[in-house]
C-alpha positions as CSV (number, residue, x, y, z in Angstrom):
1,X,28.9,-42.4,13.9
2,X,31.5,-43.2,11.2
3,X,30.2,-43.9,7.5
4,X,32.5,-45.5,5.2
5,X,31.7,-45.1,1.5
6,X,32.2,-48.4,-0.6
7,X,32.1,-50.3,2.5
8,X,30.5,-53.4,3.1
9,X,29.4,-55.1,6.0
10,X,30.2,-58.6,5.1
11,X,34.2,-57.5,4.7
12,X,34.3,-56.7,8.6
13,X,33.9,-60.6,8.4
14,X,36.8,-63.0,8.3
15,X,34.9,-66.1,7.7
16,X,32.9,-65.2,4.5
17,X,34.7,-62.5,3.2
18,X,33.3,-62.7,0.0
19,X,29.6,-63.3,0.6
20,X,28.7,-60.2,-1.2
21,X,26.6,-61.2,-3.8
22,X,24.0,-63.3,-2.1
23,X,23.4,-61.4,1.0
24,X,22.6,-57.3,-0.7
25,X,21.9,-56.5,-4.4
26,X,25.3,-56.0,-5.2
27,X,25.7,-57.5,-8.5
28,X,29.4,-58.1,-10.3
29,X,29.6,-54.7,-11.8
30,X,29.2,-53.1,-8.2
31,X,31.5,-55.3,-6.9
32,X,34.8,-53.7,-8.0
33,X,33.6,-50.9,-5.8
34,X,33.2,-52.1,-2.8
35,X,36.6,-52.0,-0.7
36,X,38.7,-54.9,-0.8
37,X,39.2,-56.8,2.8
38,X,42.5,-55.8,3.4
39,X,41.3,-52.0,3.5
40,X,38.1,-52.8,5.7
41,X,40.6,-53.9,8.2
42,X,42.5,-51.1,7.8
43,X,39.8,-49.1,8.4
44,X,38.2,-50.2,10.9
45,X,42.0,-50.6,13.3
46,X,42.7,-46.7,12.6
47,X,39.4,-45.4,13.5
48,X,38.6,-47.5,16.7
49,X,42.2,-46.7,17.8
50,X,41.6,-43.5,17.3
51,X,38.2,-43.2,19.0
52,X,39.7,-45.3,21.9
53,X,43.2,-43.3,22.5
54,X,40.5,-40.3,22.2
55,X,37.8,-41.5,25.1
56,X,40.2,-43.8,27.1
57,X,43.2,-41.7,27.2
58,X,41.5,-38.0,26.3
59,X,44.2,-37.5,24.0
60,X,42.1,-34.7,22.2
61,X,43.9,-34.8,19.1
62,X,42.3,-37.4,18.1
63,X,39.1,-36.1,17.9
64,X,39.6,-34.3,14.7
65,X,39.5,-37.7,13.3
66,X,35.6,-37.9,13.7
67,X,35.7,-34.0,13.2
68,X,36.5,-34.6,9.1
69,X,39.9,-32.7,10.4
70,X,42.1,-35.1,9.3
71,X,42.0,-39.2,8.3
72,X,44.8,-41.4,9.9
73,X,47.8,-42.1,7.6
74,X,46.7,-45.7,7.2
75,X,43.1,-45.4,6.3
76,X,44.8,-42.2,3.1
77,X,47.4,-45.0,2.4
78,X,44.6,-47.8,1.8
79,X,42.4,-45.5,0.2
80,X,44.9,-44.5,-2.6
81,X,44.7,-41.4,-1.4
């Protein structure tokens, strides 16, 4: 299981990107916390590549992703890391 602080569900979403406020008790104060799109996208690419190149191909490098060994380039770079 991968948890991803200041994530939010609804960003996962292209079609209603920004359907924040209705759908959790998120008010406009919280909002500027949440991660923008762009880095859910991010996100979500580096790790399920990761987890796949892991189980498909057994490259076992990759496991220290899920491990807390190391965070792919991409996911430090959108991060601000």
């Amino acid at each position: 299981m991968l948890w991803l602080y200041d994530a939010s569900h609804n960003h996962f979403n292209m079609l209603n990107p920004d359907y924040d406020l209705g759908s959790i008790k998120i008010d406009l104060g919280d909002r500027a916390k949440i991660m923008n799109q762009a880095s859910h996208m991010t996100t979500a690419k580096a790790y399920m590549t990761a987890y796949f190149r892991w189980q498909l191909y057994n490259a076992q490098e990759y496991a220290g992703v899920f491990q807390g060994e190391w965070i792919p380039a991409s996911v430090a770079q959108a991060a601000g890391a």
